[in-house]
N, C-alpha and C positions, 0 to 999 in steps of 0.2 A: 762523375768520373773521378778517381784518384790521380792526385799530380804524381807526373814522374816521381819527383824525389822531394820528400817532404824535409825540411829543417827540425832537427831537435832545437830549444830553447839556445843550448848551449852554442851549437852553431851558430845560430843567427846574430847572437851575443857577440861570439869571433866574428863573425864577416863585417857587423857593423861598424866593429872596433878595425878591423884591418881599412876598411872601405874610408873611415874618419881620418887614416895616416895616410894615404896614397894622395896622388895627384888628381886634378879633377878631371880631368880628362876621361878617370875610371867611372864606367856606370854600374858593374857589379863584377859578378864572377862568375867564371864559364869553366863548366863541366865536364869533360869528355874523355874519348875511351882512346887507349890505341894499343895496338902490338908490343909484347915484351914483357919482360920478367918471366920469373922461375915458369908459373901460372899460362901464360899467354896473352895475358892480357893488362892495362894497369888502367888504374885512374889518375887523369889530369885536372888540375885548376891553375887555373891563369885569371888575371885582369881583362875584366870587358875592356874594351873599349868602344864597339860598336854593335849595335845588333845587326849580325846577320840574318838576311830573308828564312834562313830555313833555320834558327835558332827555335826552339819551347821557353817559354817565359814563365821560369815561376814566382810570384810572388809571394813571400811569406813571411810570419813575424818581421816585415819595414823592412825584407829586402832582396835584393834579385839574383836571382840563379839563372845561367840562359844556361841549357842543355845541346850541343851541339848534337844538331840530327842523326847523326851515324851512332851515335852514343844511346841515343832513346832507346830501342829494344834492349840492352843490355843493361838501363837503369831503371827499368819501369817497378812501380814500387818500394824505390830505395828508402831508405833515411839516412840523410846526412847528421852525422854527429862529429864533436868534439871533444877530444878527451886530453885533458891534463894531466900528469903522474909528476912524480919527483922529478924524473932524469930527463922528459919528453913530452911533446904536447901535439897533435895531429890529429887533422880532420878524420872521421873515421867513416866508410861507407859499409851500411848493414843491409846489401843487398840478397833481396828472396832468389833471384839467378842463380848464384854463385853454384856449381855444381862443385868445385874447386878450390882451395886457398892455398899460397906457396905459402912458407914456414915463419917467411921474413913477415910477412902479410903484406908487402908491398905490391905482388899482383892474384889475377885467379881467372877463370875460368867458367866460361856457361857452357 
């Protein structure tokens, strides 16, 4: 079976480097969807701090992605990546859903 959402190198690179600065309290970082933007929809990342019951766990390159449940149909398949440029640097999701992308690319649409 394919995990929800696979880590680019680059990724995992980022989260491990964010995960080393944070308090310990944090056990990784949690993924989910919710309502708004141009699109209808966005992506969120926050700090674990606990696993929830109905959380997906993924493991990968040394480190944790929990998938909030309501989010799984809408990221199945994803790749999480990270991308650096001159001006800006942000996680990027290259999900096969997307029927959709607003302009800014901050939300989209299944």
């Amino acid at each position: 079976m394919n995990p929800i959402i696979k880590l680019s190198d680059n990724a995992a690179s980022r989260i491990k480097e964010i995960m080393s600065g944070v308090e310990s309290n944090s056990i990784g970082v949690r993924v989910a969807v919710k309502s708004g933007g141009c699109a209808g929809m966005s992506y969120v990342m926050e700090y674990a701090k606990e696993i929830n019951l109905s959380d997906e766990i993924i493991e990968d390159k040394g480190v944790k992605v929990f998938v909030d449940a309501a989010a799984v149909m809408y990221l199945l398949g994803t790749e999480m990546d990270y991308k650096k440029e001159e001006f800006s640097s942000s996680f990027v999701f290259n999900n096969p859903n997307e029927s959709e992308r607003c302009g800014c690319g901050e939300s989209f649409k299944v």
